[in-house]
C-alpha positions as CSV (number, residue, x, y, z in Angstrom):
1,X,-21.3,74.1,28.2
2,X,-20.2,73.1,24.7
3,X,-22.4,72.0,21.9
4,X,-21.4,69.4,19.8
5,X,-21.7,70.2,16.2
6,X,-23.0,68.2,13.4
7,X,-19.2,68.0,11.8
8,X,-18.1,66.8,15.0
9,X,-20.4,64.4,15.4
10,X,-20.0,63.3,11.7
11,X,-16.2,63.3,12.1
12,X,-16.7,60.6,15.1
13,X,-18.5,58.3,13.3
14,X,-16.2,58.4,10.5
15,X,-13.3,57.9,13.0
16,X,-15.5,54.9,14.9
17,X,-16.0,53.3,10.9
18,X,-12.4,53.5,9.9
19,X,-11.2,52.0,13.2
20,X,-13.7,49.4,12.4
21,X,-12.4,48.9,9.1
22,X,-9.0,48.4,9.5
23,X,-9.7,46.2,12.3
24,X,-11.6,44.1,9.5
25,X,-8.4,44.5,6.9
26,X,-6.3,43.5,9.3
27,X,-8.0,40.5,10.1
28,X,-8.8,39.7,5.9
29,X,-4.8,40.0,5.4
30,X,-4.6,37.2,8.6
31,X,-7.1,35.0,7.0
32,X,-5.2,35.4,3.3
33,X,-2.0,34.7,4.9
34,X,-3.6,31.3,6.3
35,X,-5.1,30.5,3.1
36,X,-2.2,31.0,1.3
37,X,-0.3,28.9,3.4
38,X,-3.1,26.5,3.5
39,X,-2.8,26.3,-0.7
40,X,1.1,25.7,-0.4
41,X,0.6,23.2,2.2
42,X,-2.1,21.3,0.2
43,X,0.1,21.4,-3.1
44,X,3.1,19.8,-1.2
45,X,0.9,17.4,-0.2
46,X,-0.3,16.5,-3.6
47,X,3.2,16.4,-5.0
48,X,4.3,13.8,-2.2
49,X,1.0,12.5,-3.1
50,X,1.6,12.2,-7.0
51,X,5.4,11.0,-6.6
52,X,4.3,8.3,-3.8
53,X,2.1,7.1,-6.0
54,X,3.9,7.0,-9.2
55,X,7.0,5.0,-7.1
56,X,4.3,2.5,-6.1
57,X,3.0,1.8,-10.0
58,X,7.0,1.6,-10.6
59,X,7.2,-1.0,-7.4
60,X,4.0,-3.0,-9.5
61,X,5.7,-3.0,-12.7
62,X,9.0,-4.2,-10.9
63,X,7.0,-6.9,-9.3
64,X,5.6,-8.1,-12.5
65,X,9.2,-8.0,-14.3
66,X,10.7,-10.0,-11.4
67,X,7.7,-12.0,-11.7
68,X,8.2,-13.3,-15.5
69,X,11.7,-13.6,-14.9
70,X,11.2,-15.9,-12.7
71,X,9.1,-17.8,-14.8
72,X,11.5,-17.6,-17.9
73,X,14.3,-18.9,-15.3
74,X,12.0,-22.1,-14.4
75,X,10.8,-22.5,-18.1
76,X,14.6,-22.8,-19.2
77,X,15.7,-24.9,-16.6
78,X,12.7,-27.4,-18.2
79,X,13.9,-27.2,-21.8
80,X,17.7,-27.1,-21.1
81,X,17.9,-30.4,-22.6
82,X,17.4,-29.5,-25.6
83,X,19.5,-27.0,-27.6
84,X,17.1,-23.9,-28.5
85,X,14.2,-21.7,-26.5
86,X,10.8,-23.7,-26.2
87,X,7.6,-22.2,-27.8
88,X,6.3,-20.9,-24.0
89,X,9.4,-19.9,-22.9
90,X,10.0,-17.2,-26.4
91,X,6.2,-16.5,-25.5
92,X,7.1,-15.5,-21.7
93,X,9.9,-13.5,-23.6
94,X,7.5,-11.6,-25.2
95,X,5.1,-10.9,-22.4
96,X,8.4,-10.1,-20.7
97,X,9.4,-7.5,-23.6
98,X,6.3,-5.8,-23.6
99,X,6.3,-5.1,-19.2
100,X,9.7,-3.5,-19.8
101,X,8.9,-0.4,-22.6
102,X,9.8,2.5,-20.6
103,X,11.6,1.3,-18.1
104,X,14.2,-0.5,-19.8
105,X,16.9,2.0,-18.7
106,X,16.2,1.0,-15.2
107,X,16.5,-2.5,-15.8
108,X,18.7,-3.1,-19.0
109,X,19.5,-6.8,-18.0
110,X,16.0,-7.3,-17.6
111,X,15.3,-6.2,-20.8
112,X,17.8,-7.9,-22.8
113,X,17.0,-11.0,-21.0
114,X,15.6,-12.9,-23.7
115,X,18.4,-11.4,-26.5
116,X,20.0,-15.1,-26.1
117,X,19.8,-18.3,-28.1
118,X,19.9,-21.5,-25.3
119,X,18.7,-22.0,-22.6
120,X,21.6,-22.6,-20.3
121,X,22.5,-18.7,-21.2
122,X,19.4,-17.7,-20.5
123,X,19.4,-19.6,-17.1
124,X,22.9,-17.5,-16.5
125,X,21.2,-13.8,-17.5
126,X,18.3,-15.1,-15.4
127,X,20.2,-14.7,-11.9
128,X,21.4,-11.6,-12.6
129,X,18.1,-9.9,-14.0
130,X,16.5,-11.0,-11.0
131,X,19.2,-9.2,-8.5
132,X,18.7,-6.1,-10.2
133,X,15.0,-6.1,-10.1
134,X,15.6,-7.0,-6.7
135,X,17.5,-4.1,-6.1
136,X,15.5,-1.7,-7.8
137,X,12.7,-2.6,-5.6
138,X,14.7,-2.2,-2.1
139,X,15.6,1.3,-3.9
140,X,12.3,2.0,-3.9
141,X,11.3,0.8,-0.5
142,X,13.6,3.1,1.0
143,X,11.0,5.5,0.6
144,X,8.1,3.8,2.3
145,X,8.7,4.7,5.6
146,X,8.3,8.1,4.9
147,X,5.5,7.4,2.3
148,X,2.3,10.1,2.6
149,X,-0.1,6.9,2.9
150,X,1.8,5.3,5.8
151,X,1.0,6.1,9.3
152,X,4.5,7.9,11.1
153,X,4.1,5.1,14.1
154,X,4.1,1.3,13.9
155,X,1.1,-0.8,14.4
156,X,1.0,-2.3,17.7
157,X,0.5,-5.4,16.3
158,X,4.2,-5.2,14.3
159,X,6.0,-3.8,17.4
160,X,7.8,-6.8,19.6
161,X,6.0,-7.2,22.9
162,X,7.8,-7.3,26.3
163,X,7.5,-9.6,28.8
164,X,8.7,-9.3,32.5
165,X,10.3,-12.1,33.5
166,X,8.4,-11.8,36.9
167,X,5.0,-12.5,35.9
168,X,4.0,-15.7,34.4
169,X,1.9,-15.6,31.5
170,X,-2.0,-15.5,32.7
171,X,-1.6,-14.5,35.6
172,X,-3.9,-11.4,35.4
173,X,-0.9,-9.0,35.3
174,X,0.2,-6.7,32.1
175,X,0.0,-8.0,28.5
176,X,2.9,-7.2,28.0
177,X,1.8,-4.5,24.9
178,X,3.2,-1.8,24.8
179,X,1.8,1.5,23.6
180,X,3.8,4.6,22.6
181,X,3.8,7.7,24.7
């Protein structure tokens, strides 16, 4: 019969603890990998976030643009009897002026809208600086579709509903709602 030493019994354990410790690397390095994907994952979000969001403030101000020209297109049509800009319409120029700093390179005839003297040439500009804000805005709604704060499937309520020909409304049978698979 063999005796087991103390060094042998020592050199177990210390086998048994280093097993057990690089079972418990191995599983750290699996868990940093994870975070670390985990981080990149969250910080594409937040850039899809931040540039969703800063496309929607653009969409407001484009709103608000289109919104004044508008009312600088109505206003001239009032006072194109007369020969110069009215005291409301120049005012609605201003406010006008001041929503386009910044963005005046994405809507130039917008901005120089009000860079005119009557009000039939105003009327003229009018049309066209409302097409480009229109544009600008269907630009930016290409995007929504695949916006972070949109759900990926349509509402059931803005999908069209079937209907069989077969079954005649109320008659207990199928709503005719659909629901995706």
């Amino acid at each position: 019969m063999q005796t087991v030493t103390f060094t042998e019994t020592a050199a177990s354990v210390a086998a048994v603890a280093a097993v057990g410790g690089l079972l418990y690397a191995r599983s750290s390095a699996h868990a940093a990998r994870d975070a670390a994907a985990t981080a990149r994952t969250s910080v594409e979000l937040a850039e899809r976030s931040r540039r969703a969001a800063e496309r929607a403030r653009l969409r407001a101000r484009l709103e608000r643009i289109g919104e004044l020209v508008q009312e600088v297109a109505t206003l001239s049509r009032a006072s194109s009897g007369t020969g110069e800009l009215s005291e409301t319409t120049r005012s609605q120029c201003a406010a006008l002026h001041r929503a386009v700093i910044g963005i005046k390179d994405l809507v130039p005839r917008s901005a120089a809208l009000c860079l005119v003297s009557s009000p039939d040439e105003l009327s003229d500009r009018a049309a066209d600086a409302r097409a480009e804000v229109d544009a600008m805005i269907k630009k930016l709604s290409r995007h929504r579709p695949n916006s972070v704060y949109r759900p990926r499937r349509s509402a059931p309520w803005s999908r069209p509903s079937r209907t069989r020909s077969a079954m005649a409304p109320g008659a207990g049978g199928p709503t005719g709602v659909t629901r995706l698979p």
